[in-house]
C-alpha positions as CSV (number, residue, x, y, z in Angstrom):
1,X,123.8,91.1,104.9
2,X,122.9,87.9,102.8
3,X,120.1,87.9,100.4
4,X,116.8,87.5,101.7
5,X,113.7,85.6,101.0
6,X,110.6,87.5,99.7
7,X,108.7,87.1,103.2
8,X,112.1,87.8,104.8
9,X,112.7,91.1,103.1
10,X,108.8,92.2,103.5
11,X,109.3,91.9,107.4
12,X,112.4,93.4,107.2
13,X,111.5,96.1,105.0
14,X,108.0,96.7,107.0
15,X,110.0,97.5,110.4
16,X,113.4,99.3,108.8
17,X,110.5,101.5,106.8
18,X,108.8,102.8,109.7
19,X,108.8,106.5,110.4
20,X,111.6,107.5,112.5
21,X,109.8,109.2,115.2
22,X,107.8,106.3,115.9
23,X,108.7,103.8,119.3
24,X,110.5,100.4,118.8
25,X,107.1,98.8,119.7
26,X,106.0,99.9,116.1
27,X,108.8,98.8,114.4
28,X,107.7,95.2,116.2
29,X,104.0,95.7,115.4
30,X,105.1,96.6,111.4
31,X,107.4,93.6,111.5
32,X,104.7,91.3,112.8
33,X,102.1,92.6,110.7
34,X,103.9,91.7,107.6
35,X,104.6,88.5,108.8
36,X,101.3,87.6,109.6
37,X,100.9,88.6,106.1
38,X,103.8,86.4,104.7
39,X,102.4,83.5,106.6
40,X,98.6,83.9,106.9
41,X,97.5,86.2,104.3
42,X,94.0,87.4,104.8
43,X,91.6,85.2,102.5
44,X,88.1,85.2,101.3
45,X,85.9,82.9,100.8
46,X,82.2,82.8,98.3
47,X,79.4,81.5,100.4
48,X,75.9,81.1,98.9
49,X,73.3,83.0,100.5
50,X,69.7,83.1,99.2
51,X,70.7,82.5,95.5
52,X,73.6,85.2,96.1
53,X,77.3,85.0,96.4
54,X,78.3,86.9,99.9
55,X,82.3,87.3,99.9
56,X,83.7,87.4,103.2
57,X,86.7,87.3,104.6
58,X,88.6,83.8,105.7
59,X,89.7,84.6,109.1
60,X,92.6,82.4,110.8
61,X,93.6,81.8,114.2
62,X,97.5,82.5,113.7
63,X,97.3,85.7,111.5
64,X,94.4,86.9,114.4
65,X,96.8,85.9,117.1
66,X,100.1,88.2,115.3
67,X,97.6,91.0,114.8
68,X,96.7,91.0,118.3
69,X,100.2,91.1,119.8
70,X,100.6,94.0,116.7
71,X,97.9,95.5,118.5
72,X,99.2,95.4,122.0
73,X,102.9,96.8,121.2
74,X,101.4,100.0,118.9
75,X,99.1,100.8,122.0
76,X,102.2,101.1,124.7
């Protein structure tokens, strides 16, 4: 196998590393929850509140959308 990219090997590593007595639907959900983390890492962002800096976190729609299908292959 070629050399991969940093996000590449993350995926790759996420799903090869997966316990072996787990389903091929978590090797998917590991793979797309890394990618989802390549591509739309989780962010935060300071908001003033009341004089008081509130961190919370950034949410986006493409990282929610790969966690969700995550989420659907680890519950078959």
């Amino acid at each position: 196998m070629s050399e991969l990219s940093p996000a590449a090997q993350a995926v790759w590593n996420a799903a090869y590393n997966t316990p072996e007595d787990c389903s091929y639907e978590h090797d998917l959900a590991a793979a797309l929850r890394a990618a989802a983390d390549q591509v739309a890492p989780l962010g935060y962002e300071d908001v003033w509140t009341d004089g008081r800096i509130l961190q919370y976190e950034k949410r986006d729609p493409v990282r929610e959308k790969l966690l969700a299908i995550a989420d659907e292959l680890e519950a078959q």
